[in-house]
N, C-alpha and C positions, 0 to 999 in steps of 0.2 A: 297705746294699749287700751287705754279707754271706751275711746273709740270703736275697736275689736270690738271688746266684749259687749259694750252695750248693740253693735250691730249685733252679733251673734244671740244676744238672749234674744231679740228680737225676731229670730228667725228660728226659736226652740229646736237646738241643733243639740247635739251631745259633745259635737268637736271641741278637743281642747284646743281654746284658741293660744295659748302660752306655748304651748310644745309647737307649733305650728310656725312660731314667729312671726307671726301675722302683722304686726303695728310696721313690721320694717317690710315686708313683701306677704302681700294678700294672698295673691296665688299657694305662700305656702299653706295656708292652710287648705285647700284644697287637696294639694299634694298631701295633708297629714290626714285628709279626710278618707282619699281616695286608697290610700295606703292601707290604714286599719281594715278599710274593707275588704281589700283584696287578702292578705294575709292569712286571714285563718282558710281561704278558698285556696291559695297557692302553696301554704305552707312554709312560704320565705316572709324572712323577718318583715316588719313593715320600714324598719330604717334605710332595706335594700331597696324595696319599691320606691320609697322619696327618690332617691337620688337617681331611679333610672327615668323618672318622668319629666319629661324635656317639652319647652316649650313650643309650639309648630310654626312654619312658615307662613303660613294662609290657616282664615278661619275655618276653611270650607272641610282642614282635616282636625279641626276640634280646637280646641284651648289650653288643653295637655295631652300629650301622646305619650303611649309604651308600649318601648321596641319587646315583644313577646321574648324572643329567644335573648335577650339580655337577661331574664329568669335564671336561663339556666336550668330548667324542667324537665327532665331526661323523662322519655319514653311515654311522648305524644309529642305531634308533628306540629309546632310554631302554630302553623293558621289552623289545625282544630283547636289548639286551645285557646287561641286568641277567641273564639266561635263559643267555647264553653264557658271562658270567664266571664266575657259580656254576659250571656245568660244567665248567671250564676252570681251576679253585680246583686247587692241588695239596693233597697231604694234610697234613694238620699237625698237630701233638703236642698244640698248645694248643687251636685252635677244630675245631668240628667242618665238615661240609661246608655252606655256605652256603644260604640262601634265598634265590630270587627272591619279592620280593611288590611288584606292578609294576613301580614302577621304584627299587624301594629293593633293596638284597641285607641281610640277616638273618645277622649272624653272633651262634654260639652258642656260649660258652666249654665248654673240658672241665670236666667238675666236678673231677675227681681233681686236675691240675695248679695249679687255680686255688684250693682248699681249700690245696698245700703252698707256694705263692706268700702268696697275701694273709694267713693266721691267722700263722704266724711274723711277716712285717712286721711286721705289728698290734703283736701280744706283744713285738717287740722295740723297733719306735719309742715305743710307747705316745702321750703325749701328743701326738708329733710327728705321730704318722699321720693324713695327710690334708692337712697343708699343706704349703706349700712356701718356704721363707725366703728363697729365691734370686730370688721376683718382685719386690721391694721393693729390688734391689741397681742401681748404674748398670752397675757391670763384676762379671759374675757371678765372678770369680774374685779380686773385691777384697771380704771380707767386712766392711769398713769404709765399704765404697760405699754408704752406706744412701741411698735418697731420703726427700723428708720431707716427711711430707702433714697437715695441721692440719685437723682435727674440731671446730667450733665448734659446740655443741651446749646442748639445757639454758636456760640465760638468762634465768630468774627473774627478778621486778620486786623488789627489797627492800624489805620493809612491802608488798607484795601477794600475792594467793591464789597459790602454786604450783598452777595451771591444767590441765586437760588436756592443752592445746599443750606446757608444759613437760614433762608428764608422758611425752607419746610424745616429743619430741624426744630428751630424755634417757634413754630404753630404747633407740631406734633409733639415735641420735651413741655410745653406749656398745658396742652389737653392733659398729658400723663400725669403730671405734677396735680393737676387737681383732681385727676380719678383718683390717686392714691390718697391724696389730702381727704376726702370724701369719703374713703374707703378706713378713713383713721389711723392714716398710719404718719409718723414725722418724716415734713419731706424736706430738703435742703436741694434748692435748687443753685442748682454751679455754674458758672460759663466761664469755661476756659478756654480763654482769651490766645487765640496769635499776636503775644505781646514781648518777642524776641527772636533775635537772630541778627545776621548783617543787613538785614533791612534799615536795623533803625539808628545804625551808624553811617547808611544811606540817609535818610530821612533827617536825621541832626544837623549832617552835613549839606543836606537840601533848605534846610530852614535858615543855615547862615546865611545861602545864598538867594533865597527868595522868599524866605519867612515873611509874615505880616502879624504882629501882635492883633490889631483890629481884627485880621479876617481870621485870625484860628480861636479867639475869644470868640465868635459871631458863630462860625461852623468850623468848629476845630474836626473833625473827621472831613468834611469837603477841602478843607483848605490845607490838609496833611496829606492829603490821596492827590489834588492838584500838585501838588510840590515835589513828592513821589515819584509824579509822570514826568514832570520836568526833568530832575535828574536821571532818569533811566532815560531819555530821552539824547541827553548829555553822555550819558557811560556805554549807549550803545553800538555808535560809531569806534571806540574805542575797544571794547568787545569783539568788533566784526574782523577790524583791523590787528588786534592783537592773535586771532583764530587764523586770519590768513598767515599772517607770519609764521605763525606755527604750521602750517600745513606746507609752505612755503621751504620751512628749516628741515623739513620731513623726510622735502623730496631730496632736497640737496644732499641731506646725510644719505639718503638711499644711491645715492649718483656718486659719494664719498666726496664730495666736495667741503672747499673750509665752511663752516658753520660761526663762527667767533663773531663777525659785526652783527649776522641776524641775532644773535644768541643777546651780545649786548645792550642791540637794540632792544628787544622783545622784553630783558629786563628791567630795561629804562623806564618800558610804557608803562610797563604794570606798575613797578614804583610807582608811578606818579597817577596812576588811571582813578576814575570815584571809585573805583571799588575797591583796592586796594585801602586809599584814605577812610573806606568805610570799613573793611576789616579791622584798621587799626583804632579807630572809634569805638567800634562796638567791642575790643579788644581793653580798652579802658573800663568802658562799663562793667564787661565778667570783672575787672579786677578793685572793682568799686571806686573808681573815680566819682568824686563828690558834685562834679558839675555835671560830668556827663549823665551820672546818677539823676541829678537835679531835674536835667531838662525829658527826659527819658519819665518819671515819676509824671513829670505836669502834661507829656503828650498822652500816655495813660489815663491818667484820672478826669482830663477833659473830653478823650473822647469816652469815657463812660459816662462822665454826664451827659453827653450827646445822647449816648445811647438808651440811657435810663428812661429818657423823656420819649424816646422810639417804640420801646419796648410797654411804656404804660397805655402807649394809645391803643396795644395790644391785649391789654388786662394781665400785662407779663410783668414780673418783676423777681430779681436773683437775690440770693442768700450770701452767694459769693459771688465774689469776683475772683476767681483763680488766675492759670497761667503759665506759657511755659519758663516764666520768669520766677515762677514763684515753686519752683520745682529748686532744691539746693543742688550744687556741684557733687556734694558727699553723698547724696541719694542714687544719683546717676552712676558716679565711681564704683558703692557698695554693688548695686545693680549688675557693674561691667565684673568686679570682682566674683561675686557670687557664679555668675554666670559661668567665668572660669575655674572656680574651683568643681563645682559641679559637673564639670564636662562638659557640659552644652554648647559653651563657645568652643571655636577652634580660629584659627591665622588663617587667611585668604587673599593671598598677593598683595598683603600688609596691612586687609583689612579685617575689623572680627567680626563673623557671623557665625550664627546659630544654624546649623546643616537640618531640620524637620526630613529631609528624604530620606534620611538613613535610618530611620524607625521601621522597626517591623511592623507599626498599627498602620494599615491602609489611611487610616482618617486622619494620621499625625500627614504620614508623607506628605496628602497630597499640599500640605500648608507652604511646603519647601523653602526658598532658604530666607534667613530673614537677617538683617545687616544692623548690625551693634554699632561698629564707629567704621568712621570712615578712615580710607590710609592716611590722611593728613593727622588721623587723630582725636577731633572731634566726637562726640556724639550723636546719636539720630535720635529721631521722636520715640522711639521705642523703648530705649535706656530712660529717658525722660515721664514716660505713658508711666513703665515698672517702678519710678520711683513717687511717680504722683499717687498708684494704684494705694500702694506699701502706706503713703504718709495719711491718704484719705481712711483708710482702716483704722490708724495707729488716731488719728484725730476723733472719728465721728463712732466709730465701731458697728458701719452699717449693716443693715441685715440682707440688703438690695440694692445694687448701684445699675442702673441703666446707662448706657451709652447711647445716645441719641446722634446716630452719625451716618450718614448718606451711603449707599451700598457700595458704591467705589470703595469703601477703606473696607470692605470686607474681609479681604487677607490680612490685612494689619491688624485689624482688632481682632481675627482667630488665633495673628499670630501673638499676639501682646495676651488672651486669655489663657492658651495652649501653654507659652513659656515660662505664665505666673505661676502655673501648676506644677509644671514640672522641675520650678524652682523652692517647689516647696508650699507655694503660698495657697496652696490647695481655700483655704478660711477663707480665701481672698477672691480666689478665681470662680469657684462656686455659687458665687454671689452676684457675679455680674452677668450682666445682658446688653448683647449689640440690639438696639432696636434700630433697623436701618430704613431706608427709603431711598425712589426710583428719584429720578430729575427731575426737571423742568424744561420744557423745550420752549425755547421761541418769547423769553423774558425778555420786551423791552417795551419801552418810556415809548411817547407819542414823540420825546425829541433822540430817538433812538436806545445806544445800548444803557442797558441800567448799572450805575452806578450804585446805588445806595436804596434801600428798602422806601428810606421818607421819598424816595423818587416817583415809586409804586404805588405807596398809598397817596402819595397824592394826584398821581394821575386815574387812581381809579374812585377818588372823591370827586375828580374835576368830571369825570365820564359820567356817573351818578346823579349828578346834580342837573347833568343836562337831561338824561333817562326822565328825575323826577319832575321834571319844568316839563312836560311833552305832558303833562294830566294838571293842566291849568288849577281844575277845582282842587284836587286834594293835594295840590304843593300852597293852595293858600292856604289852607288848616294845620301846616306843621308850623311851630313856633320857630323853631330855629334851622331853616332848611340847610345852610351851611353845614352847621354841626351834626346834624344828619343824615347828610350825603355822604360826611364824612365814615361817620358810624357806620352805614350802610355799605359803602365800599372797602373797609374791613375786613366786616362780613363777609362780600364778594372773594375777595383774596383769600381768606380762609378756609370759608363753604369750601370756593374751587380744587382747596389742598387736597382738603381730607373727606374728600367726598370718596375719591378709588380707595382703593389700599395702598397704603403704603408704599409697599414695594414696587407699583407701578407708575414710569415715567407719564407724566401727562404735558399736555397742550395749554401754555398760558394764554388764554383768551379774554380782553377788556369785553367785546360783544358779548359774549357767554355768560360770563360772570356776572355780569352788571343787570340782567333781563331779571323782568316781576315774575316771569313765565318760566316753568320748569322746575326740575331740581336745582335749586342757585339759593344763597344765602340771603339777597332780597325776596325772594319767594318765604323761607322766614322769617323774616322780620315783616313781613306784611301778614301776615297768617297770625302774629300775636300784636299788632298795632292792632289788626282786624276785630280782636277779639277785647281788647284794651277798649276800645269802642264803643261793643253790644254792653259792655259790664258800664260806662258811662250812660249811656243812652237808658239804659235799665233800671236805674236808679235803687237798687235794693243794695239792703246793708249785709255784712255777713250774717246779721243775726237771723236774719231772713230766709238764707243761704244752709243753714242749719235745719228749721224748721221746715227746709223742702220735703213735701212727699215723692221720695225719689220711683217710687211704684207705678208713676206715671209716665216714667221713661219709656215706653214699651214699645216705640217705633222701630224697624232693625238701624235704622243710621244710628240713635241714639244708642241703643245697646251695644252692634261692634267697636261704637266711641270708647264704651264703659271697658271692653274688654280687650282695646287695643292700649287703654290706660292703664290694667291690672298687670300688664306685661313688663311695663319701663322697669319695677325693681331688679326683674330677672334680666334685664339687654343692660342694665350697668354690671350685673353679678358678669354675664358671658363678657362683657368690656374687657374687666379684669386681666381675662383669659386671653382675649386678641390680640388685647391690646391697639386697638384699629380702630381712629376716632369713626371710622365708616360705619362701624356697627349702630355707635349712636343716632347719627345723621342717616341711615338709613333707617331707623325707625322712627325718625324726627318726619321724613318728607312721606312715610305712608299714614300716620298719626293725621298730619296735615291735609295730605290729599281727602283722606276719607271726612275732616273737618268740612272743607271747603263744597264739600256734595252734598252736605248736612243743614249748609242755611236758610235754603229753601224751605226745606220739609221742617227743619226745626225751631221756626222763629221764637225768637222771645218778645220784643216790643207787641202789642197788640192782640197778644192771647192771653189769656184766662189765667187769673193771676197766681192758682196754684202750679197753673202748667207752666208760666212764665218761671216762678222759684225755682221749679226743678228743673227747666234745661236752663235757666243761668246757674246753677249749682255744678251742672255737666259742661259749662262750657267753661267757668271758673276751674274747674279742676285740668279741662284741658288744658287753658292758659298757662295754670304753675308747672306740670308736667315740660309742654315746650320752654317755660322760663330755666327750669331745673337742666334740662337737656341743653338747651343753648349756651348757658354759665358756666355747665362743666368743658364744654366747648373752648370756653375764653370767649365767647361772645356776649354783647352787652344787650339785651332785648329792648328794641324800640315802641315807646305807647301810643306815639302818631306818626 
């Protein structure tokens, strides 16, 4: 706030920099500048004007744009009056004199005022710059008012592949968790775990027979998923065999022949088949057997340590560990209960489902029908989802719960929010959001299909380190090139995620990802090593860095620098909105580009030592901006 104002006396302005909220985004004040002037010409409130001024894609259409007929000005035609206001602009300290470009007006900041506005902010919020803590509050003037929004993200099968689904879930639940964290509001990050079912009366019984104390202490998740395969390996000849039989008993009954030795056999196999023995395993567990409990609790809690140490080298880490273990049988029951009292269930050749088609809302039908239990009895994820939704409200009493979950379960998650509502839970359903996303094509290991994430990142550290060995000089100047090949191919894996949007499948490429060249996440990291560098070699303190005369910025690289910086608080505010780590990263890699065109023309070592303070003052504030962007990312910024 300081900051502000002392820029602002500096520039004998009348703008109120307070009403503007300037200390947390510069540009507002422009927008409060811009506004008061228009107002008493338009006749619309000036609180209307803020909010219709939007920031532009390219410089070349201004620095803030106003869509004309967003007014709302009855009786003159959009582009004359776009034609009249400009005209009719008075003068001002900050912007210059307006554009008409049909029916949009074009305003253009001063350079001078917005170089000693936005570079001091920067320098002085540092990490702060660019969000704002006060979105995430109930009563902005209570800083204990947090709301509280839960990120269920992640959610690996225990003893199965960490997938590409979990892979982008848990890059994409991890950006979100810190725009909200950023944004102030309490977040509780969940992963709920695929840690139940007749798998793991599989996998118990796979452990009798092939277990290794050493190797599932060493790699408890590789040496549970190895042992896994073994038994299905084991139970699948028995499967194939037990399906002919029946196809087998099928035809004879259709031909009316005796059926009684196939029948006896076919009961025999199953008796005795692994799956059977793993129904009746995991059939002890539901009923809390204390061993089975025993060994089932230690295959859990090791592979989260496993995974803890996975997920930190990602800058990830959960609040909970959920589950559908951790979901009660009475939750479920109440769940199936309700459902029937309400109507919504109905009987279905002895199984219960929920009929969505026979709604008169077009938008219910087309969810159609969705399966409660199954004839045996059992229940599905769904009965499960409703009673986890119910207990997570009843626990946290959030105000926003995200589902971070791959677009494939798109019908299930419409159908689990559509029938929380119509079961009443309206508090509950209104609150949540499917945040989904496209696939992955083409994920595998240089020693083929991928298993396990640490498979990934280590094969795109191994690739990385070969890329940085290929510039003999500047791999002898990293201190620790291991650990930074490591870091750097992270990055790569992440960059590649959230570079599209979301919702679109992309192409997993080691070549791709791993290049210094292009839009790729070593392209960022070299862009702030880069600048890690000039700020070394430069040798000035911040106190130096302060007393820049920033007036001498006046080259255009340096200026579009200034005011492609004054825009990051507004591309986290639109984040918000996306929700699409793309937004950021795409104003990460045009930030960057327009850097890298700048070193020529804007050196600091060997020029003139006031012109040296101020563009190391412009390039220092570049720096925090890419560090700020890349952290909220989950990326770790490298200095060399």
């Amino acid at each position: 706030m300081e900051t502000v104002t002392k820029s602002m006396a500096s520039l004998h302005t009348s703008t109120d920099a307070q009403a503007a909220s300037a200390h947390i985004n510069p540009v507002d004040l422009y927008r409060h500048s811009i506004s008061e002037s228009l107002a008493p010409i338009t006749g619309k409130p000036a609180s209307e004007i803020f909010e219709r001024l939007a920031w532009t894609q390219t410089f070349d259409k201004g620095d803030l744009g106003l869509p004309v007929p967003a007014l709302r000005i009855q009786g003159k035609k959009p582009g004359d009056l776009a034609t009249e206001l400009a005209e009719k602009f008075p003068e001002s300290d900050l912007v210059g004199k307006p554009m008409a470009n049909g029916t949009f007006l074009q305003f253009y900041f001063k350079p001078e005022p917005l170089a000693k506005l936005v570079i001091p902010s920067i320098l002085k919020n540092k990490s702060k710059f660019g969000t704002n803590d006060k979105l995430g509050l109930r009563d902005v003037s209570d800083l204990s008012s947090k709301k509280t929004i839960i990120v269920e993200f992640s959610s690996p099968n225990i003893a199965k592949p960490f997938h590409a689904g979990h892979l982008r879930s848990t890059i994409i639940g991890g950006f979100l968790a810190n725009l909200y964290e950023a944004a102030g509001w309490r977040v509780l990050r969940i992963n709920y775990l695929g840690d139940w079912g007749r798998q793991y009366g599989l996998l118990a019984n796979a452990f009798e027979m092939y277990g290794s104390e050493e190797k599932l202490e060493r790699d408890p998740i590789g040496h549970l998923f190895d042992i896994y395969v073994e038994i299905n390996k084991l139970s699948k000849p028995e499967e194939d065999l037990i399906k002919e039989l029946k196809e087998e008993m099928k035809q004879a009954g259709e031909h009316k022949k005796n059926t009684t030795d196939l029948e006896k056999r076919i009961a025999g196999l199953e008796a005795e088949s692994v799956n059977e023995k793993a129904r009746q395993y995991f059939k002890k567990l539901e009923n809390g057997d204390k061993d089975a409990l025993a060994t089932w609790t230690r295959f859990r809690d090791l592979s989260i340590e496993r995974y803890n140490k996975t997920y930190a080298r990602l800058n990830i880490h959960f609040d909970v560990y959920s589950g559908e273990s951790q979901v009660e049988k009475s939750r479920m029951d109440l769940a199936v209960e309700q459902l029937n009292t309400s109507g919504l269930s109905e009987n279905s050749k002895g199984a219960i489902i929920v009929d969505l088609t026979k709604s008169k809302d077009k938008n219910i039908k087309k969810l159609g029908k969705a399966l409660v239990k199954k004839t045996d009895g059992s229940s599905l994820y769904l009965t499960r989802d409703i009673g986890e939704a119910v207990k997570r409200y009843e626990l946290y009493h959030f105000d926003k719960m995200l589902y971070v979950i791959s677009s494939q379960q798109d019908m299930h998650v419409a159908q689990l929010f559509k029938i929380l509502e119509l079961m009443g839970n309206n508090e509950i359903s209104e609150k949540c959001q499917h945040v989904n996303f496209g696939m992955v094509q083409g994920m595998s290991t240089r020693r083929g299909t991928v298993k396990f994430l640490d498979d990934i990142l280590h094969d795109v550290g191994e690739k990385m380190h070969e890329v940085m060995k290929a510039n003999e000089k500047k791999y002898e100047q990293v201190g620790d090139p291991e650990h930074t090949a490591d870091t750097l191919g992270i990055t790569a894996v992440m960059v590649q995620d959230m570079k599209g949007k979301r919702i679109n499948d992309y192409e997993f490429s080691l070549e791709r990802m791993t290049s210094f060249e292009g839009d790729t996440g070593p392209y960022l990291q070299y862009a702030h090593a880069r600048l890690c560098s000039i700020t070394r070699k430069a040798g000035l303190t911040p106190k130096d860095l302060d007393s820049a005369n920033l007036s001498l910025l006046n080259e255009t690289h340096a200026i579009n620098l200034v005011r492609a910086l004054s825009s990051w608080p507004d591309v986290v505010q639109n984040t918000l909105k996306t929700l699409e780590p793309t937004t950021i990263l795409t104003y990460l890699f045009k930030m960057t580009h327009m850097l890298s065109s700048s070193y020529d023309v804007l050196q600091v070592v060997g020029s003139e030592p006031e012109i040296k303070k101020a563009r190391m003052a412009l390039y220092e504030a570049t720096r925090q901006v890419l560090n700020n962007g890349m952290r909220l990312l989950g990326l770790n910024p490298v200095e060399r």
